[in-house]
C-alpha positions as CSV (number, residue, x, y, z in Angstrom):
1,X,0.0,0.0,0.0
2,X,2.8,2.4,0.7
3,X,4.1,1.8,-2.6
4,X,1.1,2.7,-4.4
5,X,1.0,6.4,-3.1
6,X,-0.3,8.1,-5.8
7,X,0.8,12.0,-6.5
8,X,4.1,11.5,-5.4
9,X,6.5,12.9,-7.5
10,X,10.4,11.6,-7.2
11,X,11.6,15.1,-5.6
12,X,9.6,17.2,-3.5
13,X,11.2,20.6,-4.2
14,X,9.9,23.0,-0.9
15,X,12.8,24.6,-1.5
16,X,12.1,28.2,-0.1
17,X,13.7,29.5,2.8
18,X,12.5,28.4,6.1
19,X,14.1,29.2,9.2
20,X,12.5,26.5,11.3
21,X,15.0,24.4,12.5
22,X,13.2,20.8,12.9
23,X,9.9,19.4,11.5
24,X,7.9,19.3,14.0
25,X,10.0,17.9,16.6
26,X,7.1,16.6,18.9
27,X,7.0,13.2,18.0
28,X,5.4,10.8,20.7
29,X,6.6,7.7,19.4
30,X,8.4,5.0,21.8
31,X,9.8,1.6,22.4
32,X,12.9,0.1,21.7
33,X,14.6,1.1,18.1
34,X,12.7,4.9,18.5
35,X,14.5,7.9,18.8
36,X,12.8,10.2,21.4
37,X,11.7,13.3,20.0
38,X,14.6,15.6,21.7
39,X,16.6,13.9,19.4
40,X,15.0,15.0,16.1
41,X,15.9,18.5,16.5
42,X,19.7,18.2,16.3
43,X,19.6,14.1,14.9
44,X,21.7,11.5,16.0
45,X,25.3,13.2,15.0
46,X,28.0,10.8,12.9
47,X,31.1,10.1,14.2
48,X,34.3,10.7,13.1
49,X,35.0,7.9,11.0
50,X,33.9,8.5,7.0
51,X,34.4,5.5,5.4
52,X,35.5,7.8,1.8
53,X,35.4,11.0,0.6
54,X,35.1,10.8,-3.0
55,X,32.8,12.9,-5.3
56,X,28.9,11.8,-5.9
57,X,28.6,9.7,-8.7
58,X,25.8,10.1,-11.4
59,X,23.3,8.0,-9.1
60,X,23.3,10.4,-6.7
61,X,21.2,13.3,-6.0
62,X,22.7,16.6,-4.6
63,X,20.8,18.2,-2.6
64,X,21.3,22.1,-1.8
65,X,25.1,21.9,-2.3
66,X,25.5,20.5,0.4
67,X,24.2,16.1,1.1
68,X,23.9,13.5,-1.5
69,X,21.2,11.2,-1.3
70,X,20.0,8.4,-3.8
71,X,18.8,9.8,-6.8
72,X,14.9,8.9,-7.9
73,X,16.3,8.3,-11.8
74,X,18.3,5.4,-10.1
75,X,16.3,2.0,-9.3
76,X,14.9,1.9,-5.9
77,X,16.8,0.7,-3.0
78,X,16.4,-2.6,-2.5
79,X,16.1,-3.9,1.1
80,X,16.7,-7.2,3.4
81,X,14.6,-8.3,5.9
82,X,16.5,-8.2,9.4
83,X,16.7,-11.2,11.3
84,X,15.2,-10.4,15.1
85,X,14.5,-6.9,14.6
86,X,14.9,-5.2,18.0
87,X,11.6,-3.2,16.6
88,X,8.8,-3.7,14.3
89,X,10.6,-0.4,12.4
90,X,13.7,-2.2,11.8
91,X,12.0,-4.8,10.3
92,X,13.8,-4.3,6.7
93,X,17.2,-2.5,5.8
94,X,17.9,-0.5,2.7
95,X,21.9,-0.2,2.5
96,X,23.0,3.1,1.1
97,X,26.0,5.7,1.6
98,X,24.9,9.3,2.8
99,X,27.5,11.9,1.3
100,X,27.6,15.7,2.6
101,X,30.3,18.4,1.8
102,X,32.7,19.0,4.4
103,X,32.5,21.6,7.2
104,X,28.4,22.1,5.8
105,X,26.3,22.7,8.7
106,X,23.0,20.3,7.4
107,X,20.6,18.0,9.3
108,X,18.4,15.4,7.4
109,X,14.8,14.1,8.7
110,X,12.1,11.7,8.4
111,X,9.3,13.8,7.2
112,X,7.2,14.2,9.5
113,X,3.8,12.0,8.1
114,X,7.1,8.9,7.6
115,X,7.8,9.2,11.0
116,X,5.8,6.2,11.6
117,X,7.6,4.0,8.7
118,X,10.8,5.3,8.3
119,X,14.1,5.6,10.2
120,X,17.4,6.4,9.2
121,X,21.1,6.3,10.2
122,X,25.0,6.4,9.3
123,X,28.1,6.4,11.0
124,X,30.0,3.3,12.3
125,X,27.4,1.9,13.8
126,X,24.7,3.1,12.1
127,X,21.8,4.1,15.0
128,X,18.0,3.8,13.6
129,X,17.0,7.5,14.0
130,X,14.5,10.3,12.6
131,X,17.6,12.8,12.2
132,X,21.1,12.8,11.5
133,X,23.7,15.7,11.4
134,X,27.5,16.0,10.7
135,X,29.7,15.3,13.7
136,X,30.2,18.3,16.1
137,X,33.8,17.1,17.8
138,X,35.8,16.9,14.8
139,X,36.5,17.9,11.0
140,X,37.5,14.4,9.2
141,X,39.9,15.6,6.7
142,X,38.4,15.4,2.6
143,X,40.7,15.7,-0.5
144,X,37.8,16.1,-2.7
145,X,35.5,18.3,0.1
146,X,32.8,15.6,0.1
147,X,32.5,12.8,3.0
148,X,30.5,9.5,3.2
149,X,29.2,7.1,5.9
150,X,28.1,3.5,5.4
151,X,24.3,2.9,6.7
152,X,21.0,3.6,5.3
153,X,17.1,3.1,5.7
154,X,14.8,1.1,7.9
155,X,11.0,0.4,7.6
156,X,8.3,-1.8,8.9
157,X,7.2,-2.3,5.1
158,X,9.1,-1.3,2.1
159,X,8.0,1.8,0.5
160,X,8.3,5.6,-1.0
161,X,9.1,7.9,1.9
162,X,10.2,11.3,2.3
163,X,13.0,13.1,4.2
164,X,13.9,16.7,4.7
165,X,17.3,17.8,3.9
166,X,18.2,21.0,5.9
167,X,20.8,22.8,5.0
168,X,21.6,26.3,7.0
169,X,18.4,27.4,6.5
170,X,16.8,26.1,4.0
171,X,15.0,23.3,3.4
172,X,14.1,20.3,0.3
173,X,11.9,17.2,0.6
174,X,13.2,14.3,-0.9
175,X,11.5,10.9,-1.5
176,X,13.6,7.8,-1.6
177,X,12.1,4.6,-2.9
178,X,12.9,2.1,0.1
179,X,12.6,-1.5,-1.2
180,X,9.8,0.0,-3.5
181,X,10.1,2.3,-6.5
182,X,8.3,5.6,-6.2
183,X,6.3,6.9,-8.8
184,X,8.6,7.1,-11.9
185,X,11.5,5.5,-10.3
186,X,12.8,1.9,-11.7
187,X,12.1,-0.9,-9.1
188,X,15.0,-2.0,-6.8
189,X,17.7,-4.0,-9.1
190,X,16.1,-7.6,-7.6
191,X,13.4,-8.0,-5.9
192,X,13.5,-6.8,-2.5
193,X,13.5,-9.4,0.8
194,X,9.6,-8.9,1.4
């Protein structure tokens, strides 16, 4: 059913300027593998250890100048079930590197309306979250000015879901096909472990 969400178009461009810091930020979720809501107005920070910091390729999506994110011309992400999810949320994975530009002050977050589907997370380990943001107690060095983190998506049912990238202060919605293509988007490259 998520899949089918008709009216969805690959990029959500809201781009204007909005000075509002978090979306929403009151979320009363809870349980194990749920980031409180005090969390979702600064995200779960990375660490300090990118794992590369080469350009983005062609299947990525830059967003603002500033965080790379899968691009909705590229096929879908394709998930694995999780063996003994710690919560019903992290019941399917969606591997995928999240690139940013070094020393770019930028938050991303589950859109508000996905916040009961969707969590997301990077860094070594990779925390199931509704925001992330660059690290705070270091600069990992770049040659290229770009830095990436292994982790990705999670979802209790594969599906088209939108985040928020926030960079300074502005703001772009972004839909990512998680296991399931959104409209327009090719399907993940094999089927997806539903």
């Amino acid at each position: 059913m998520r899949a089918a969400r008709a009216g969805w178009v690959a990029v959500f461009l809201a781009a204007g300027c909005a000075s509002s810091p978090a979306p929403g930020g009151t979320s009363t979720l809870a349980g194990p593998g749920v980031t409180p809501s005090s969390a979702v107005a600064t995200g779960e920070r990375l660490d300090c250890n990118a794992i590369g910091d080469d350009r983005p390729t062609a299947g990525s999506l830059v967003v603002l100048d500033g965080v790379a994110l899968p691009s909705p011309r590229a096929p879908a992400l394709q998930t694995s079930r999780q063996q003994s999810p710690p919560s019903p949320l992290q019941a399917y994975f969606a591997k995928t590197g999240l690139g940013f530009k070094a020393g770019t002050a930028w938050r991303l977050t589950v859109a508000p309306e996905d916040e009961g589907h969707l969590r997301i997370g990077w860094g070594s380990p990779a925390a199931p979250s509704l925001g992330v943001s660059p690290p705070d107690t270091c600069s990992p060095p770049s040659r290229t000015g770009w830095l990436w983190y292994p982790g990705g998506y999670w979802t209790d049912l594969p599906g088209c879901y939108a985040v928020v990238v926030h960079v300074g202060e502005r703001t772009q919605r972004v839909s990512v096909g998680v296991g399931a293509p959104c409209p327009g988007q090719p399907p993940p490259p094999a089927p997806s472990d539903a």
